[in-house]
C-alpha positions as CSV (number, residue, x, y, z in Angstrom):
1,X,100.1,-70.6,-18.2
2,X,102.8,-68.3,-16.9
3,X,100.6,-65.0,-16.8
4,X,103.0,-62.6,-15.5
5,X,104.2,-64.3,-12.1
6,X,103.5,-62.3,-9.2
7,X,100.6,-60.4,-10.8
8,X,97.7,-61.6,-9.8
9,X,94.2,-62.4,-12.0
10,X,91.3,-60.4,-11.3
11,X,88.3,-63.0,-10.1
12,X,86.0,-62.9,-13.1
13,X,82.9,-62.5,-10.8
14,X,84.2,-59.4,-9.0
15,X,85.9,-58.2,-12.4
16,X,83.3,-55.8,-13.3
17,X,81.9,-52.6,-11.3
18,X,78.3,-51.6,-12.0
19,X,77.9,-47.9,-12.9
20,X,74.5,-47.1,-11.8
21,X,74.4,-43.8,-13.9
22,X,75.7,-44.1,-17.2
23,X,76.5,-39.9,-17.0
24,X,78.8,-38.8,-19.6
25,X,80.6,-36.1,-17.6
26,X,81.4,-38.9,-15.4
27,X,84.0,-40.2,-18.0
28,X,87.7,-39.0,-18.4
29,X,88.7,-37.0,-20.8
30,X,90.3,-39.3,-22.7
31,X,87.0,-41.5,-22.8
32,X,84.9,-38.5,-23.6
33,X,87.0,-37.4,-26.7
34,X,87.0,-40.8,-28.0
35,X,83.0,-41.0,-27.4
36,X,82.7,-37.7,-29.0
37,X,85.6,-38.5,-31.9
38,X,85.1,-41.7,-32.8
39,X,81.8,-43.4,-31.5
40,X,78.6,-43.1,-32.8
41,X,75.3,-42.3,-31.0
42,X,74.2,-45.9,-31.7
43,X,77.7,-47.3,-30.3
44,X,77.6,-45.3,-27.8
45,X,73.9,-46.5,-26.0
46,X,75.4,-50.2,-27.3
47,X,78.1,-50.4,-25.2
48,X,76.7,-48.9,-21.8
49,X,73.7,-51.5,-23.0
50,X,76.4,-54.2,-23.0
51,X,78.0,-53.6,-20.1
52,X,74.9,-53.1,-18.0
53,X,74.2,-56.8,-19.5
54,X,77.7,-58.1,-18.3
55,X,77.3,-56.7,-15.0
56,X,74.1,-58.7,-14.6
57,X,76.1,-61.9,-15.0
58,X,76.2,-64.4,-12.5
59,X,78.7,-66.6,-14.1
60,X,82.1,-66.4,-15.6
61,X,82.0,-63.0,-17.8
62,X,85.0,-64.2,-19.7
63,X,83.0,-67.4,-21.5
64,X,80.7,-64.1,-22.5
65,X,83.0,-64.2,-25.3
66,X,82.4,-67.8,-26.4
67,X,85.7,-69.2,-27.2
68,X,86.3,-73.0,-27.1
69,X,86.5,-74.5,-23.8
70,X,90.7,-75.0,-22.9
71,X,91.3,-72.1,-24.5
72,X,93.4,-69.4,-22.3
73,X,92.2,-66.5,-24.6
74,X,89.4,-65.2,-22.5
75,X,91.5,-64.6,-19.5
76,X,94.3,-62.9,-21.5
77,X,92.2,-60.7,-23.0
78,X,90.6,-59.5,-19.6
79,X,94.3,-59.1,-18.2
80,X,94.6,-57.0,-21.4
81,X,91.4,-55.2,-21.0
82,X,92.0,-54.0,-17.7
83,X,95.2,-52.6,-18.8
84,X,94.6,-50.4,-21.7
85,X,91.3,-49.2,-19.0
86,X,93.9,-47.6,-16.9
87,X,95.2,-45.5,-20.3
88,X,97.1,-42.9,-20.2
89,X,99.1,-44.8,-17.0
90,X,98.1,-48.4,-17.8
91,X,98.9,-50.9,-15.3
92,X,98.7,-54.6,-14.6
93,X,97.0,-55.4,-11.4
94,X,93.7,-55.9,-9.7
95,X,91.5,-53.1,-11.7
96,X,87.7,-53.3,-11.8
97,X,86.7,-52.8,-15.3
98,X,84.2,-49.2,-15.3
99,X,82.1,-48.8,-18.1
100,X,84.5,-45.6,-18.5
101,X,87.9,-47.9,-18.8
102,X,85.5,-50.3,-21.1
103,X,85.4,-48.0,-23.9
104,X,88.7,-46.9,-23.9
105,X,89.7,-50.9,-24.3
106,X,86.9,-51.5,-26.6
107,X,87.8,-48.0,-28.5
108,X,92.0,-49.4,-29.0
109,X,90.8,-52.9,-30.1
110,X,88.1,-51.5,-32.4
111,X,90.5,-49.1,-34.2
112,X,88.3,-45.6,-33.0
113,X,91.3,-44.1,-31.3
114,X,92.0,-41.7,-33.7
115,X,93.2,-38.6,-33.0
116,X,92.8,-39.1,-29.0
117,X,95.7,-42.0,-28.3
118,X,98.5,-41.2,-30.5
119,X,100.5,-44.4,-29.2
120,X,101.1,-47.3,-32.0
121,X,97.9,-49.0,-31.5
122,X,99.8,-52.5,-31.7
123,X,102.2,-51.9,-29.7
124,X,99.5,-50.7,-27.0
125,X,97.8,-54.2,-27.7
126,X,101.0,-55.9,-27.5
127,X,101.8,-54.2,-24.0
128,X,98.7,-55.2,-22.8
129,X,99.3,-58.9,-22.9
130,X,103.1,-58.3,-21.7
131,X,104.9,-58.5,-18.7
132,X,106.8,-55.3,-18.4
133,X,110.7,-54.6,-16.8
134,X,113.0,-51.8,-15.9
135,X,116.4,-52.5,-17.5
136,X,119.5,-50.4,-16.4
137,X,122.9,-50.6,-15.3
138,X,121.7,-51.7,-11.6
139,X,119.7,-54.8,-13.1
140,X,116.3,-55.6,-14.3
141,X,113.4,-54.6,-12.2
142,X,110.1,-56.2,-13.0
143,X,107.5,-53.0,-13.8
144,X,103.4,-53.0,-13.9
145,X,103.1,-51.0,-16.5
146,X,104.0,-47.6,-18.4
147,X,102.9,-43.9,-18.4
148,X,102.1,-42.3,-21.3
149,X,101.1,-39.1,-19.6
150,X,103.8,-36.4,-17.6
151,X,105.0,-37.4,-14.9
152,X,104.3,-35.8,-11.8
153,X,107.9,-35.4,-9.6
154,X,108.0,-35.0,-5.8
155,X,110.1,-32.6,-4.8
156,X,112.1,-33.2,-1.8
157,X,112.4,-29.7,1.2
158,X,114.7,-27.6,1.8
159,X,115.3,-27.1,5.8
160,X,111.6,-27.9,5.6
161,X,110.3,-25.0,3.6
162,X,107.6,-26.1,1.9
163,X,107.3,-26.2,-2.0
164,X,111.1,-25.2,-2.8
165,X,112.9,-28.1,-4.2
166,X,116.0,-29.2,-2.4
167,X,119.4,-29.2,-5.0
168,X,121.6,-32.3,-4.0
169,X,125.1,-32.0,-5.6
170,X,127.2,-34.5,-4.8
171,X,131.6,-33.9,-5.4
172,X,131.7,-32.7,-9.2
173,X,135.1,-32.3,-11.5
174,X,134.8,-28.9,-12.6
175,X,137.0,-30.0,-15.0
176,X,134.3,-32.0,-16.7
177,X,131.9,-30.8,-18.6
178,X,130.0,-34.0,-18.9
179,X,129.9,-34.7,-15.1
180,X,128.8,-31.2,-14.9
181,X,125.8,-31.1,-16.9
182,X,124.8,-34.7,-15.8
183,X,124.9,-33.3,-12.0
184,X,122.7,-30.5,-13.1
185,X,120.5,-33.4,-15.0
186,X,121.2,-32.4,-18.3
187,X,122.7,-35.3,-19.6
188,X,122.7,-38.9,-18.9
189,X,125.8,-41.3,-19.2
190,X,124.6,-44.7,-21.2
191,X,125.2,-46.3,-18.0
192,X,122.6,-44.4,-16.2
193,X,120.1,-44.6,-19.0
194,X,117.3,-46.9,-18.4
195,X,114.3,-48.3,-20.6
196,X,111.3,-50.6,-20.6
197,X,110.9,-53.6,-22.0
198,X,108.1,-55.9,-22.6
199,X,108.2,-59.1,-23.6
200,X,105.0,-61.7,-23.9
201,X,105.8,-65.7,-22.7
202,X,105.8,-67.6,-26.1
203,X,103.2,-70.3,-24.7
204,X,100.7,-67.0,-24.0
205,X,101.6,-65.9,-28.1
206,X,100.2,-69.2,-29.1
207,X,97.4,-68.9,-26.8
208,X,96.4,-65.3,-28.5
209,X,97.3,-66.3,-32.0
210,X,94.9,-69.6,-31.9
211,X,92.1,-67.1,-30.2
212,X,92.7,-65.0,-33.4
213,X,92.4,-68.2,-35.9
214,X,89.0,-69.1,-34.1
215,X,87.8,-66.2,-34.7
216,X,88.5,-66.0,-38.4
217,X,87.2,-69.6,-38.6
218,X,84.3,-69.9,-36.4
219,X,82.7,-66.4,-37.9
220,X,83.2,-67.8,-41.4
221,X,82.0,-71.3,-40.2
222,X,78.7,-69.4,-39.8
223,X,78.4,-68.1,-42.7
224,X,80.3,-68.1,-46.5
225,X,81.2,-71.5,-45.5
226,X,79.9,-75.0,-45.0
227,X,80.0,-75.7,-41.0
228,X,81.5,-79.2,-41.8
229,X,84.9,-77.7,-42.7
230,X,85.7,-76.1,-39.8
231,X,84.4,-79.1,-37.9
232,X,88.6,-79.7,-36.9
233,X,89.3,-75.8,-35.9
234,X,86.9,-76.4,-32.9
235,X,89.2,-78.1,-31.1
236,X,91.8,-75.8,-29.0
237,X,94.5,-78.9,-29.3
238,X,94.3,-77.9,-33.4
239,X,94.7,-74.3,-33.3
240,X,97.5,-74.7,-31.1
241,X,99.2,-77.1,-34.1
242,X,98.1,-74.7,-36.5
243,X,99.8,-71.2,-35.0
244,X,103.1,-73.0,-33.1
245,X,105.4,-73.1,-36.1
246,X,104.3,-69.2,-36.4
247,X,105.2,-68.8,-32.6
248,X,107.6,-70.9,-33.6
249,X,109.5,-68.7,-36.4
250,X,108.7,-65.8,-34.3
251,X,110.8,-66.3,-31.8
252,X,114.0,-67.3,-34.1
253,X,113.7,-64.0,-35.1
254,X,115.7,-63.1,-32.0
255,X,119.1,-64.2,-32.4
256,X,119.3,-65.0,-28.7
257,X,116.7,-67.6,-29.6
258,X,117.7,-69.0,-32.6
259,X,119.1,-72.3,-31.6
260,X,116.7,-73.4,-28.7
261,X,114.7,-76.4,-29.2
262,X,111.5,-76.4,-29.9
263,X,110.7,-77.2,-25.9
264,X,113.2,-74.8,-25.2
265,X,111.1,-72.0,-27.3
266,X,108.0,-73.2,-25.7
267,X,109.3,-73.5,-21.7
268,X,107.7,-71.1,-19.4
269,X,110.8,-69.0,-19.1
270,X,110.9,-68.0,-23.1
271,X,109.8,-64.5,-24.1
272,X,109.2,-63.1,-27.1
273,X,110.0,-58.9,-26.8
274,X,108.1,-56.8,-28.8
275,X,110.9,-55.5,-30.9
276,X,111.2,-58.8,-32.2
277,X,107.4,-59.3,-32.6
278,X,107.2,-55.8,-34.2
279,X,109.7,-57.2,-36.5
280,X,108.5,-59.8,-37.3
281,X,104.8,-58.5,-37.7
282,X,105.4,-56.1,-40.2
283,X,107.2,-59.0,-42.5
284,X,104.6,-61.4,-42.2
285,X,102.0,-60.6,-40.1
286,X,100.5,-57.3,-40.5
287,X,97.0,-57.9,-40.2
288,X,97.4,-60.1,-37.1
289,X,95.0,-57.1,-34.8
290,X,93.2,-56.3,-37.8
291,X,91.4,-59.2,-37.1
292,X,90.1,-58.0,-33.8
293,X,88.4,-55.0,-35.1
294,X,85.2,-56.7,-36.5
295,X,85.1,-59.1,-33.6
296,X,84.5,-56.9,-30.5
297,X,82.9,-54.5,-32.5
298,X,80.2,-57.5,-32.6
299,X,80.5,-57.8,-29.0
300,X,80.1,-54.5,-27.8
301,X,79.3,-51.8,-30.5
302,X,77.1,-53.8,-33.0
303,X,73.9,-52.5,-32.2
304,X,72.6,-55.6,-31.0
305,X,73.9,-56.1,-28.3
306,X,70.8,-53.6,-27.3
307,X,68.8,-56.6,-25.1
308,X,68.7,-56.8,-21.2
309,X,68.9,-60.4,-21.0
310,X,71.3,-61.2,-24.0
311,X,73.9,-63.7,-21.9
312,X,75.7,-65.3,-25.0
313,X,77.8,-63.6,-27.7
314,X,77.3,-62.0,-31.0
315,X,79.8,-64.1,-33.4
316,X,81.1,-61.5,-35.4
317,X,84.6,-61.8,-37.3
318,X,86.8,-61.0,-40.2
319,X,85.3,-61.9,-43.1
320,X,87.5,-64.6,-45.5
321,X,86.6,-65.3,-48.9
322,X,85.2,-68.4,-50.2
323,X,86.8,-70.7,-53.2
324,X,84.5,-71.8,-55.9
325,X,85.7,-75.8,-55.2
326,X,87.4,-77.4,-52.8
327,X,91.0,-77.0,-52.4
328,X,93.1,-79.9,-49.9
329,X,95.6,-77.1,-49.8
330,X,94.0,-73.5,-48.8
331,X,91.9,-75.7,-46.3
332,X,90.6,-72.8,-43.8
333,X,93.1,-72.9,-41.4
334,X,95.8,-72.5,-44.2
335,X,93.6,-69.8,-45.8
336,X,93.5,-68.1,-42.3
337,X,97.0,-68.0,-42.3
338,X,97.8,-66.7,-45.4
339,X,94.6,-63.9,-44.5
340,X,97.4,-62.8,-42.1
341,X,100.0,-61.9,-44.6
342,X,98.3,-60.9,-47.8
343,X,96.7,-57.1,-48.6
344,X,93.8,-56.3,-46.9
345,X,91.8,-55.6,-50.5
346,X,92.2,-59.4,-51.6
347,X,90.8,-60.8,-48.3
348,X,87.5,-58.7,-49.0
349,X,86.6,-60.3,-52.2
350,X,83.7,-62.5,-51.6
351,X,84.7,-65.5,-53.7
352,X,88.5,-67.0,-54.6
353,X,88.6,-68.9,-58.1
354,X,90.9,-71.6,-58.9
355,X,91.6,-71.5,-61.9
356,X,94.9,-74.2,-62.7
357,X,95.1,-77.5,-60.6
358,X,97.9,-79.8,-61.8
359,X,96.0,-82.8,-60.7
360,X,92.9,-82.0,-62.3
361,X,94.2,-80.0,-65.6
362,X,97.3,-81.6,-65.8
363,X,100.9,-81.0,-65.6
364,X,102.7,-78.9,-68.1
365,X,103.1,-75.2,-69.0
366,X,100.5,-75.5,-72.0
367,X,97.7,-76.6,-69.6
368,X,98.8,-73.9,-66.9
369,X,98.8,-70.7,-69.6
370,X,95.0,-72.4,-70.7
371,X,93.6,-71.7,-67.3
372,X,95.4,-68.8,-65.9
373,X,96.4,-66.7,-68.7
374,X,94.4,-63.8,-69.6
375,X,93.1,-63.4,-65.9
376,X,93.2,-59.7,-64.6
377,X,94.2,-59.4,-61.3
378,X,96.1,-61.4,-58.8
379,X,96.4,-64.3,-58.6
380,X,97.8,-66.7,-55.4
381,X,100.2,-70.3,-56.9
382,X,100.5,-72.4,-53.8
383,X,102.7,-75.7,-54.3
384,X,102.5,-78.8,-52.4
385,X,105.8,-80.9,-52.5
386,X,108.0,-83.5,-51.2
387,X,111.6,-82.7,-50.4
388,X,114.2,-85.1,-52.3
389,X,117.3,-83.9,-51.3
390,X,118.8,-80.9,-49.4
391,X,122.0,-78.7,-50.7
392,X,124.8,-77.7,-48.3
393,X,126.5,-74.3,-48.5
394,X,129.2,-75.7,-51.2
395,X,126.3,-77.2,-53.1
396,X,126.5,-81.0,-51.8
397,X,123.6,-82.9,-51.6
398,X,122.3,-85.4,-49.5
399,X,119.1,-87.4,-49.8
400,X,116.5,-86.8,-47.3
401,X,115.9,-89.9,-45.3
402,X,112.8,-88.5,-43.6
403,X,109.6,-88.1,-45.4
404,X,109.2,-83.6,-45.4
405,X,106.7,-82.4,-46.8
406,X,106.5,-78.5,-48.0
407,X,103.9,-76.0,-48.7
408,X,105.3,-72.9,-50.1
409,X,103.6,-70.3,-52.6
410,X,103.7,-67.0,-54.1
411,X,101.5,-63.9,-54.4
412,X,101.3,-62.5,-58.0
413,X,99.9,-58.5,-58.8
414,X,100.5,-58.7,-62.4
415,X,98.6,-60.8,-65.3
416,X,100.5,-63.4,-66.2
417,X,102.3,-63.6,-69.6
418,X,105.6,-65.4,-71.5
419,X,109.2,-64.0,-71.2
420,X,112.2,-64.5,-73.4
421,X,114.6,-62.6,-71.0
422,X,114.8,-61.0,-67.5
423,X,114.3,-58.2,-69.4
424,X,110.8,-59.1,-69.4
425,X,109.8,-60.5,-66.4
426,X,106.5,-59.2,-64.5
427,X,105.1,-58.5,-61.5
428,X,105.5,-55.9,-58.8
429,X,106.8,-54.5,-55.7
430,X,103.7,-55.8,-54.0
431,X,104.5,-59.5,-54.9
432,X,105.4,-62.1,-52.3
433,X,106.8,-65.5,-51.7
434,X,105.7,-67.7,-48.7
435,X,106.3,-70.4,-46.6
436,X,103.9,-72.1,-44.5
437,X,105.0,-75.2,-43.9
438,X,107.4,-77.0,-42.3
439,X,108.4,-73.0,-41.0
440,X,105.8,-69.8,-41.6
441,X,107.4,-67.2,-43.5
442,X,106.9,-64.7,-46.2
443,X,109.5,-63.4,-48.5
444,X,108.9,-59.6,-49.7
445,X,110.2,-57.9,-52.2
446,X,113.6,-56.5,-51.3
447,X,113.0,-54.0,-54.6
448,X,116.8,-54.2,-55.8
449,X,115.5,-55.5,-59.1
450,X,112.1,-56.3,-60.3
451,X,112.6,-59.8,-61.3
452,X,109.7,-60.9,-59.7
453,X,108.3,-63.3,-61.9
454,X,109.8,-65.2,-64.7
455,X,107.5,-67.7,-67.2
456,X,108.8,-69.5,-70.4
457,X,107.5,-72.5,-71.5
458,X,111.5,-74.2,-72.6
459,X,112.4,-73.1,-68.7
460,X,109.9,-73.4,-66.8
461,X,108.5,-70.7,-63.4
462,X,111.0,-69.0,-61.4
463,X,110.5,-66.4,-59.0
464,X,112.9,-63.7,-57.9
465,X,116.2,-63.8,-60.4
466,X,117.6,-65.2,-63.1
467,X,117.5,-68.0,-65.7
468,X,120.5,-70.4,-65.9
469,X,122.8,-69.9,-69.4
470,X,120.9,-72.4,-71.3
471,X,117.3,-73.3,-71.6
472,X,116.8,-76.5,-69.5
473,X,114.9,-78.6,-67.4
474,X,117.1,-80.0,-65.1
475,X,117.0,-77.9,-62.0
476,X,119.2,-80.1,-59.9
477,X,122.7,-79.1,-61.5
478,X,124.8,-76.5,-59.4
479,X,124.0,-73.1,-61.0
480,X,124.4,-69.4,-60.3
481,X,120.7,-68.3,-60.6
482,X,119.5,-66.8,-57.7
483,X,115.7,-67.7,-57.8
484,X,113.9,-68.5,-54.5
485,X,111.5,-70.7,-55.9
486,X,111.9,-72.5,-59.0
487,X,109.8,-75.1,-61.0
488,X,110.8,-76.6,-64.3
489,X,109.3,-77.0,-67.8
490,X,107.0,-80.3,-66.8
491,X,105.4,-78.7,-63.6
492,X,106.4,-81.2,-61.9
493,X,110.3,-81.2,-60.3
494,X,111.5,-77.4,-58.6
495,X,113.9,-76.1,-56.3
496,X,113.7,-74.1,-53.0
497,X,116.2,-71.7,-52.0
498,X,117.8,-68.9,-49.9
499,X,121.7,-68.4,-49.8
500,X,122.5,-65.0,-47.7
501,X,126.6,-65.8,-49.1
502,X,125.9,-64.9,-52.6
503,X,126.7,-61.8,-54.0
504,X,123.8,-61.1,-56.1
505,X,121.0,-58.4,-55.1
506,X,118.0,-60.8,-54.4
507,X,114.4,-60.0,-56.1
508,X,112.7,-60.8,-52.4
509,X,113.7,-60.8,-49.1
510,X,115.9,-63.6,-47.5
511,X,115.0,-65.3,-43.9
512,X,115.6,-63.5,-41.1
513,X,115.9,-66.6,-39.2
514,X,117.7,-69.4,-41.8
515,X,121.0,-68.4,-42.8
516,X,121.2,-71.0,-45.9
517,X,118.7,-74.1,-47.3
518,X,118.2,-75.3,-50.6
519,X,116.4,-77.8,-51.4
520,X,114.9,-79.8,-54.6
521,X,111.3,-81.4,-54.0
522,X,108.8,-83.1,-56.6
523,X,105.6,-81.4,-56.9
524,X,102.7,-83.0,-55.4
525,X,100.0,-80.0,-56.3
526,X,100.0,-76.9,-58.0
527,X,97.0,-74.7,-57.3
528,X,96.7,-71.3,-58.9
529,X,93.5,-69.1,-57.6
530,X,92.2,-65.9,-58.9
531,X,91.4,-62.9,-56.4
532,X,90.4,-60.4,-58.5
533,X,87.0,-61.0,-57.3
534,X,83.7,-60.7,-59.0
535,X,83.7,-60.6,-63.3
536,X,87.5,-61.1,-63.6
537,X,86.9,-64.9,-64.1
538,X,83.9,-64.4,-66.5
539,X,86.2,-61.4,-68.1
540,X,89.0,-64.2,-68.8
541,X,86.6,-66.7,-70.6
542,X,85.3,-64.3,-72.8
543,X,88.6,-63.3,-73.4
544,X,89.8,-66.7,-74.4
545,X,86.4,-67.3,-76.1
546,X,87.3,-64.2,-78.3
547,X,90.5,-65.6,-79.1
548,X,89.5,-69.0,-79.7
549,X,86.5,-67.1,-82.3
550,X,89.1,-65.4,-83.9
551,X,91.6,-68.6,-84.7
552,X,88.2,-70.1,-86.1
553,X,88.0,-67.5,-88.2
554,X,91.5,-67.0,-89.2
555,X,91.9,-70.8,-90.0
556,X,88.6,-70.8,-92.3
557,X,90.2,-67.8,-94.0
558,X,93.5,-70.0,-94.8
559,X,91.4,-72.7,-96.1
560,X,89.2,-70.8,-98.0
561,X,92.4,-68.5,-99.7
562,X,94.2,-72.3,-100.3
563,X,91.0,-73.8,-102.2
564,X,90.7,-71.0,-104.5
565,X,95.0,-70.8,-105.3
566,X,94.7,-74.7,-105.9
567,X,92.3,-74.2,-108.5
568,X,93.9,-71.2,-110.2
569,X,97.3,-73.7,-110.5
570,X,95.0,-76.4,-111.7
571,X,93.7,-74.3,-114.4
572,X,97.0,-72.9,-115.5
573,X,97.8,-76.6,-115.9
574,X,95.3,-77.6,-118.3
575,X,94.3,-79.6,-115.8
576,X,90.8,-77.9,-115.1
577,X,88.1,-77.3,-117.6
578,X,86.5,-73.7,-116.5
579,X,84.0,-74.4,-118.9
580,X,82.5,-77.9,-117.2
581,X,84.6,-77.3,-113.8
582,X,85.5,-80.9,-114.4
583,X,89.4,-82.7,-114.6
């Protein structure tokens, strides 16, 4: 699936060289720091166990990693093992994997580089899947891989004197200093500059990203949650659905890209470069290689892996929390997803509560404060909608013909509360807005304001601006706010928007590959979940349990004070006897 063209695959059964003596003054340095640095004893005797095991192997060692038949994973990652085992001058080509290059690989995909490789670990992962070429002014050469160590230069003889260099000067204008000091290789013209560039073939990014949704899923499916649910993620033909709007996206971020076709974006001729990916990673994606850490630490460092004759693989992945009910909209693949975007400490809570549904609570901003008031911690609103109509530019509107379905959401640090202005909205710099479907994308906080999140019960939800001049429910009219997503006061009409022409600071980011859509939807769900983890739900109902004690309390006090001032008046009347308490 358009691996790099002319580079061949290694041939699985010859990839792997048996080291008969596992000697540790046998590795390079680089291995041996890391060993010493970063592994422990116990990792250490696991992986030459491993490897020992893998060498053993009569059939296929890439199915050693067990991902779903069809899926291209396995051979990318050995393409990509067998360059980061060539570190410090990693190169694409026919390499037999040592037990040596092994733990460098295992060591950059596990995170235990640390102070040995000072390279951007994801860029070195990214480069490993990549196909690599020389641009410069004399056109693009096609490259195997980069060095990361000095260079060693050749020097050419003088009259044949060995070991002085020979000077070549060709005509130089005295005149200028420039053409001077680039003679003497002090200075380079932009012309003569060249660079590197790698780039990975968009079908080969789907083919990684659905190997890194099976692995969220199938670990999880083994554990925290029922097997039945990821029953549908088995299937290679679903991942792909699942991560190829994300590929998708991706590759829009390159304004070279931005209006191919879908089968345009997905030909075999269609790279994605890893400035763009880089770009696009640290927006939405930042713990796409996080999720690789757990995984082959399974495979190769757990401990485990101790047996001779072990020939399948330890299942081992990240972990992903699990909701006290069933949700239709953070199904796992969608919660995988979002695992990909949102802070690491949210994703290690063991259970997500939900704690609003608009189908089962009802719709309207009473019922919503009920159940997610008072909660402390973040919280996670994801809507499901149905577009109505879509705004131009110049705010005309036109009814969507086609049935489009959204699922957008936001990410909320603060507790939620009411607020009477802008003044008082809440939230933080850590909040986010998302987009998953029909396009996956997630709107930071541009931190030019802090009007993250705006509540009141005559408006309605908006998040990122501000409110319209009056208090109102109709969110269809042409207005000046400049919320990204906004719901009004019944929960169940909002709008979706993001205008790069107006001038107004934004509270979150806008796309970085839609220049303008607005659209108005009705509101099929409205899901709000609590991540604060363990207590922070049973913390909220004995908070509203307090509250509801103390309106008990207050309203018996009313009716008590009320008896006895009706009797004083009925006494001052004449009306009551005090003597026989009768009328």
């Amino acid at each position: 699936m358009g691996q790099t063209g002319s580079i061949p695959e290694p041939q699985p059964n010859e990839a792997i060289n048996k080291q008969t003596s596992h000697n540790h003054s046998n590795h390079d340095k680089i291995s041996n720091d890391i060993m010493k640095k970063n592994f422990s004893s116990l990792e250490t005797y696991s992986l030459e166990s491993t490897f020992d095991n893998l060498s053993c192997l009569k059939d296929d060692k890439q199915k050693y990693l067990g991902f779903p038949e069809g899926a291209k994973i396995g051979s990318l990652l050995y393409r990509s093992f067998t360059y980061l085992a060539t570190y410090p001058s990693p190169v694409h080509g026919e390499n037999l994997l040592t037990l040596n290059g092994l733990l460098k690989a295992v060591a950059v995909y596990c995170d235990k580089i640390h102070d040995v490789i000072l390279e951007d670990r994801a860029k070195l992962i990214f480069e490993s899947f990549a196909m690599h070429e020389e641009h410069s002014a004399s056109g693009i050469t096609p490259k195997a891989g980069f060095s990361y160590g000095p260079e060693n230069s050749s020097h050419d003889t003088n009259d044949g004197e060995e070991g002085k260099p020979k000077l070549k000067i060709s005509s130089i204008n005295l005149d200028d200093d420039a053409a001077f000091l680039r003679a003497l290789g002090f200075q380079q013209s932009d012309d003569d500059k060249t660079h590197l560039v790698s780039k990975i073939l968009c079908t080969d990014m789907v083919e990684i990203l659905a190997g890194i949704i099976w692995i969220m899923t199938i670990s999880n499916s083994l554990s925290s949650y029922k097997s039945k649910e990821f029953e549908s993620l088995k299937s290679i033909k679903q991942l792909h659905e699942i991560v190829t709007p994300v590929v998708e996206n991706m590759a829009r971020y390159d304004s070279n890209l931005r209006n191919l076709s879908r089968s345009q974006i997905f030909s075999s001729s269609t790279f994605i470069k890893w400035t763009i990916f880089d770009d696009f990673m640290r927006r939405n994606i930042p713990n796409i290689f996080r999720d690789f850490i757990p995984f082959f630490y399974g495979q190769f460092l757990i401990g485990l892996t101790l047996s001779q004759h072990r020939e399948e693989s330890i299942i081992m992945g990240p972990h992903l929390p699990k909701l006290d009910g069933k949700s239709e909209n953070l199904n796992p693949a969608n919660l995988a997803l979002l695992s990909l975007m949102l802070p690491e400490e949210t994703l290690k809570k063991k259970e997500w509560n939900c704690l609003y549904s608009g189908s089962k609570h009802g719709f309207s901003m009473n019922r919503f404060s009920s159940h997610v008031f008072k909660y402390n911690g973040p919280t996670l609103m994801i809507i499901h909608a149905e577009v109505t109509s879509n705004y131009n530019c110049n705010y005309h509107h036109t009814r969507v013909s086609k049935k489009e379905n959204l699922l957008i959401g936001a990410y909320i640090t603060d507790k939620w509360r009411s607020t009477t202005s802008t003044r008082s909205c809440f939230g933080s710099a850590k909040c986010l807005l998302f987009e998953l479907h029909p396009t996956f994308e997630s709107f930071p906080a541009s931190q030019r304001n802090t009007n993250y999140v705006y509540y009141n019960p005559t408006f309605g939800i908006g998040f990122g601006g501000i409110d319209t001049p009056k208090s109102t429910s109709n969110i269809g009219s042409k207005d000046t706010n400049s919320f990204v997503i906004q719901l009004d006061n019944t929960l169940q009409h909002g709008r979706y928007r993001n205008d790069a022409l107006k001038s107004m600071d934004t509270t979150y980011s806008l796309s970085a590959s839609r220049t303008f859509f607005d659209k108005s939807f009705e509101v099929l769900e409205i899901e709000v979940f609590g991540l604060g983890g363990e207590g922070a739900r049973e913390k909220q109902k004995r908070e509203w349990m307090w509250e509801e004690q103390e309106a008990t309390k207050r309203q018996s006090w009313k009716k008590h004070n009320s008896s006895e001032i009706d009797k004083d008046i009925l006494k001052m009347a004449g009306v009551l006897n005090e003597n026989t308490k009768e009328p």
